[in-house]
N, C-alpha and C positions, 0 to 999 in steps of 0.2 A: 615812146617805147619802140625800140625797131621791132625787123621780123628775127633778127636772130635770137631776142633775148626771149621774146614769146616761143620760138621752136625749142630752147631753153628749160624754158618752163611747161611746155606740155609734154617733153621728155622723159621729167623725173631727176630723182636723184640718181646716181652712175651706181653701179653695186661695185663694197669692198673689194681688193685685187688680194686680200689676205689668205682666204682658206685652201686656196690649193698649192702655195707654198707649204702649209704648217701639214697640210695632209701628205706630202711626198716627206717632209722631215720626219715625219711619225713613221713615214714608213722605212727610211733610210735607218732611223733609230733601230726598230724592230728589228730588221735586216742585221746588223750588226749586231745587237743583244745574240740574235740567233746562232749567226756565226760563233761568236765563243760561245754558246752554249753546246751547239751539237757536239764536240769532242766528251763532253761529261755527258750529255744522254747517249751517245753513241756507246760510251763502258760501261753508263748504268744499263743498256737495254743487252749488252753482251755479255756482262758477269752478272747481272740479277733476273731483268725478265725475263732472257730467253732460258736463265735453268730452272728458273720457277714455274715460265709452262710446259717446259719438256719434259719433269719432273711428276706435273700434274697428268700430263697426257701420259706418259711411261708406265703410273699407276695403274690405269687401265687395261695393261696387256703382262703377259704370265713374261716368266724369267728369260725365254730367247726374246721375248720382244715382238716375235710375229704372231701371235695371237690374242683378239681381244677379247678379254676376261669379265671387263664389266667393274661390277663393285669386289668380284671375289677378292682380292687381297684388302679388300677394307675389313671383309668380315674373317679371312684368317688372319688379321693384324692381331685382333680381339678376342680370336681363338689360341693363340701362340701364348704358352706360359713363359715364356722369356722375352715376349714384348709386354704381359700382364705385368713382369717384374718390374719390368726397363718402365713400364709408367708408373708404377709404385712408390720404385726408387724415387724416379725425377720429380714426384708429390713429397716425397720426404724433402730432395734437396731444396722446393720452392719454399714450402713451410717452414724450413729449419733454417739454413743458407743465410738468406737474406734478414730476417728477424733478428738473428745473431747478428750479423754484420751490422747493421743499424742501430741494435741499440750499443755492443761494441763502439762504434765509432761516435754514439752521441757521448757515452760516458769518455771515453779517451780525449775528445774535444774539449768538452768542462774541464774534466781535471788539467788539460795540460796549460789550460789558462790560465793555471795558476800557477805554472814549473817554470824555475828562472830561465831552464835552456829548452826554451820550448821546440825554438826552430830547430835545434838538435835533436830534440826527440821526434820532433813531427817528419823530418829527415829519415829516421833512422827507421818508424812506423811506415814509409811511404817504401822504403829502396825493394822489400818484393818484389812490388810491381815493377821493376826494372827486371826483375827473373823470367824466364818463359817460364809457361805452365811444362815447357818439355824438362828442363833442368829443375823446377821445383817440385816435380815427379819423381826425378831421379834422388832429389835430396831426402824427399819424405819417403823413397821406398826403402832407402838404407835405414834413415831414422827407426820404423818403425817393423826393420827388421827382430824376427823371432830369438835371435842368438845374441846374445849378452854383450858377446864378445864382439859384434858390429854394429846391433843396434841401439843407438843412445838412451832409446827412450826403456826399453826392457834394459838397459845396465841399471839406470836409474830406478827401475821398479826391483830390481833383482835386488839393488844392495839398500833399499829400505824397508826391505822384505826382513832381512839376513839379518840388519841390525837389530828387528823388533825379535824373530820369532828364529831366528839363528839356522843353521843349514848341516844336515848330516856328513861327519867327516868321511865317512866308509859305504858312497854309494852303489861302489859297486862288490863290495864285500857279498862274501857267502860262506858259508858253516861245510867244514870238509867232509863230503858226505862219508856216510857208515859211523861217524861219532858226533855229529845232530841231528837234531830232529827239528825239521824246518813244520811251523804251524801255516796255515792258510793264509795269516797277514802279514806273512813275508818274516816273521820273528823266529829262532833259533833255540832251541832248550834242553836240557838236558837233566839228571836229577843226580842229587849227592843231600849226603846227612851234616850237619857239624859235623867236624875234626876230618872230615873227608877234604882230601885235596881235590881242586878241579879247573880240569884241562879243558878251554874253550878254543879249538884250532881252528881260522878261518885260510880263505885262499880267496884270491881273485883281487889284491892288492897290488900292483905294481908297486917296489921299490921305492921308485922317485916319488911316489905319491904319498907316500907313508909322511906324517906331521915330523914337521924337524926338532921337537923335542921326545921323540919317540926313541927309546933304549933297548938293550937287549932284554928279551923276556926273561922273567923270572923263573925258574922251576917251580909250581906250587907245592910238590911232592916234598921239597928241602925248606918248605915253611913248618911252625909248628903251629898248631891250632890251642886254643882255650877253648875251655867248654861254652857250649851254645855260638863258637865262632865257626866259621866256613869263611876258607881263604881260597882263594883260585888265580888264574891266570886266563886274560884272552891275549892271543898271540898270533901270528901271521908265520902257517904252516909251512913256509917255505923258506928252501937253504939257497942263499945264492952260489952259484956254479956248481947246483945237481949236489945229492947225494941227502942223508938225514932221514929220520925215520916220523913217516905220518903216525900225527896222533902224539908225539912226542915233544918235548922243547929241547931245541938243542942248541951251542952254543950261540951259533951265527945265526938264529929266528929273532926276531924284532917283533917287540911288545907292541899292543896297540892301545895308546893311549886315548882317554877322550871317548871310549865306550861306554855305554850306559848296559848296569844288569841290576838285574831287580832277582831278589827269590821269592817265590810265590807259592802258597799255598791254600787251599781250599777257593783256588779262583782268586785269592786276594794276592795283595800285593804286601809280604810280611816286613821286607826291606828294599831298599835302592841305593846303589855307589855308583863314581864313575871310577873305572881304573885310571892306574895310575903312570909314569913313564913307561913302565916297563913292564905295562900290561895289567899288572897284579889286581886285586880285590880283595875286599876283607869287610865279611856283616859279621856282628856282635851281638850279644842277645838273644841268641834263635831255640827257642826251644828245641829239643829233640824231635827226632824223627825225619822222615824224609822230605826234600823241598824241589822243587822245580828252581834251576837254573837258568834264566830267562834276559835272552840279549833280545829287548824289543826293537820293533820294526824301521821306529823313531831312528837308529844307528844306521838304516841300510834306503832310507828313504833318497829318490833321485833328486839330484840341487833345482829351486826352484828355476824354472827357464823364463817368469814372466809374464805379462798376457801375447796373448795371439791376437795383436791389433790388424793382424790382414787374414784372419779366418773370418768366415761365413758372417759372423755376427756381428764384428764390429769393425767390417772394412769401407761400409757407407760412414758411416761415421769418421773412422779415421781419415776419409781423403774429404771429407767436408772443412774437418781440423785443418789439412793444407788448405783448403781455398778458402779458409777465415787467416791465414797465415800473409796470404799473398794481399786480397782486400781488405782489410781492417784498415789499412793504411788509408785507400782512398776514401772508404767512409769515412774515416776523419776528416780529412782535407776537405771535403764536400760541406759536412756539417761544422767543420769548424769556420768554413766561410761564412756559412749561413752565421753561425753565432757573432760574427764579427761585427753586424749588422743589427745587429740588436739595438732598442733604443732603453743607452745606459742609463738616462731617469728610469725610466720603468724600475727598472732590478733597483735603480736606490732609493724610491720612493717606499719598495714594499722591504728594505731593511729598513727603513727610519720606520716604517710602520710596524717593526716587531719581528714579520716573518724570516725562519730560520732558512740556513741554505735549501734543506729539501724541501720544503714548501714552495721558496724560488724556482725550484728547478721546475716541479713539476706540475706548480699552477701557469707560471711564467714562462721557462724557460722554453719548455715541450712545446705548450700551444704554441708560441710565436715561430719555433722551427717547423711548424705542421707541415710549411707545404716543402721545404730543403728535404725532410723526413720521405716525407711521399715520393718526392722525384728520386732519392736516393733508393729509397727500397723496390720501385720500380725499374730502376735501371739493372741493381741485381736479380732482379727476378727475369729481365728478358738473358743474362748473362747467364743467369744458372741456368737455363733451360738449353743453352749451345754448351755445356759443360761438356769436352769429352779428352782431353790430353791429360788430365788428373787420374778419370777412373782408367782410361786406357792402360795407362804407365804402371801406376799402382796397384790396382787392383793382380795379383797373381793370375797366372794360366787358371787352377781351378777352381776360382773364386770369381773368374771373370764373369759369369753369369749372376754372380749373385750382387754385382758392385756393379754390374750396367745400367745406363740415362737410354732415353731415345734417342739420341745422339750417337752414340757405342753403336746401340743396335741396330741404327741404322747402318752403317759403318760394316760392322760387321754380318749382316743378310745382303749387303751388296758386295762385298770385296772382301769380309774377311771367311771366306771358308762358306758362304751361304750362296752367293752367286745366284740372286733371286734378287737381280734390279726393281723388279716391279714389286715386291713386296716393301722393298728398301726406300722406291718411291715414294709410297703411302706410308710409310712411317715420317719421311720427309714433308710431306704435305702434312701429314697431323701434327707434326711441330711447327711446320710453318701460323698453322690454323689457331695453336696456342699459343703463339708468340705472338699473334697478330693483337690481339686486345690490349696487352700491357704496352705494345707500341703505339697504339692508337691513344690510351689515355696518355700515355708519354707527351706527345705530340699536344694534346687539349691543353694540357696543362702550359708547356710553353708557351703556347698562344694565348691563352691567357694572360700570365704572367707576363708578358711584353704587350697586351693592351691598356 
């Protein structure tokens, strides 16, 4: 053995020349991860953190800004009946909103799986969400306009209305005063025996308004009467181009057809006619004695206008109806993915086993989309809680309080008319604070689900 192979061996083994390459690679790695990521932390720390702490610390101090307040605009957050509503509302939109929308979209899922044009349909359910919430404000404010005449949805109510229970021809009719006698519910009357003729003269008809089977009035005075009859006239007391005598019929007066009279006596109702082209009437039978002449109110009643889907009562509701207008469509596409995934033995194991489709659906069908369900109805719920171009738009000037989110009202105590940043902050912060949960489980679930 020489000396070199023994200084050799009392040396050792030489140690690896490996880890301080792999540690400078690890760091050049890192290095360069980092570089492209700072541009994306850099916008998320300038459009999310820095307004989320400025926001939080803004809270703190009253409406100029230079003084600090503490928790006070926490506790007039709570004291404010108009941020009590605005979180009412926004309880109504989470419970209501999302619930609809999800089960909407599971039923619209099922069924379209069985429509030969499905992808047409699924198309046609989805294209809303191609709408901004700005222009689907604008559509649903017309829609659910008060006036017949603009809005769709009251045309539609007005003339299913009209069809069942029919609409007063002479809304704006009235009895010429000194020869009616107007009663308290708005009805007209006047008294005559049998064989007595009688003159019922209104005013307040336009012309062009008048029914285009309407004819010259008849003189009743040139009728002749049968015993126990009473024949009359209602007529429209007016000559066109000036001149004629009130109270009178005269040539050129136009009868009014389509009136309803009734003669009445001892409170009862003894007969009912409607006149005829040309005004006239005629009851039969009437014992003797005197009767009350009696054009009810039913003739003079205003044409129904509709509901009032943007008053007080039902204008939460109506711009809900928009934002199931606009997502229904995505709940679908959501859950009909999930359905797509389903495993098709399942469903035909339990029909060769007897069970009918609703038994399918909802011992199979439901549990196996549990968790598409979940992430779906989560996603609308952090959604409805930023709701605010729907009630803004819609909602009217003075109904705006009563159809505001926290969203609005935040909106509105910082910049619209309230100019009370700091109160506006802590509204911002407490929606931040309720958003935070649903996106937290949001989140769990992902991570799961990709474990």
């Amino acid at each position: 053995m020489t000396a070199t192979t023994v200084e050799k061996q009392q040396a050792g083994p030489r140690p690896a020349a490996g880890p301080a390459p792999a540690r400078r690679g690890r760091r050049r790695g890192r290095l360069i991860t980092l570089l492209f990521v700072f541009p994306a932390l850099l916008l998320l720390g300038a459009l999310v953190v820095y307004p989320v702490l400025f926001s939080v610390g803004r809270s703190f101090f009253d409406a100029s800004g230079t003084r600090f307040v503490g928790g006070d605009n926490y506790a007039e957050m709570f004291r404010d009946p108009a941020t009590l509503k605005a979180i009412r509302n926004t309880t109504i939109w989470v419970v209501v909103a999302p619930a609809l929308l999800t089960g909407l979209g599971l039923i619209l899922a099922v069924l379209v799986e069985k429509v030969r044009w499905a992808t047409a349909f699924k198309l046609l359910l989805f294209m809303p969400m191609a709408v901004s919430f700005l222009a689907a404000g604008i559509i649903f404010r017309l829609a659910y306009d008060e006036d017949p005449d603009k809005g769709v949805l009251n045309a539609a109510v007005v003339s299913v209305h009209d069809a069942f229970k029919g609409t007063s021809t002479y809304p704006t009719a009235r009895g010429r005063t000194g020869l009616l006698t107007q009663d308290r519910d708005g009805a007209y009357r006047t008294t005559a025996s049998p064989g007595d003729p009688v003159t019922l003269p209104m005013v307040g008809v336009l012309p062009k308004d008048l029914p285009r089977d309407a004819r010259p009035a008849a003189p009743a005075a040139a009728r002749t009467s049968a015993p126990g009859e009473l024949r009359g006239v209602v007529y429209l007391d007016f000559t066109p181009g000036g001149g004629g005598e009130q109270g009178k019929v005269d040539p050129e007066e136009s009868g009014l057809p389509g009136m309803k009279v009734e003669a009445v006596r001892d409170g009862k109702t003894a007969a009912s006619t409607t006149t005829a082209a040309d005004g006239s009437f005629r009851f039969t039978g009437l014992d003797k004695g005197p009767y009350t002449v009696r054009l009810p109110e039913s003739n003079f009643a205003p044409p129904y206008q509709g509901v009032s889907w943007l008053g007080p009562t039902l204008v939460t509701p109506a711009i809900i109806g928009a934002y199931l207008w606009i997502w229904t469509g995505f709940a679908m596409v959501l859950i009909g993915a999930g359905l797509s995934t389903l495993p098709r033995d399942a469903l035909e194991a339990a029909r060769m086993d007897g069970a009918n489709e609703w038994q399918i659906f909802r011992r199979i069908t439901v549990p196996l989309l549990a968790p598409v369900l979940t992430v779906v109805f989560v996603t609308l719920v952090i959604n409805v809680m930023k709701v605010f171009d729907l009630v803004y738009i819609i909602a009217p000037g003075p109904v705006q309080e009563d159809a505001t989110v926290l969203a609005t009202q935040m909106w509105l105590v910082s910049f619209g008319g309230g100019n009370d940043q700091g109160l506006g902050s802590a509204l911002g912060v407490l929606l931040l604070l309720l958003v935070i949960p649903a996106m937290v489980f949001n989140v769990r679930r992902f991570r799961n689900s990709q474990r």
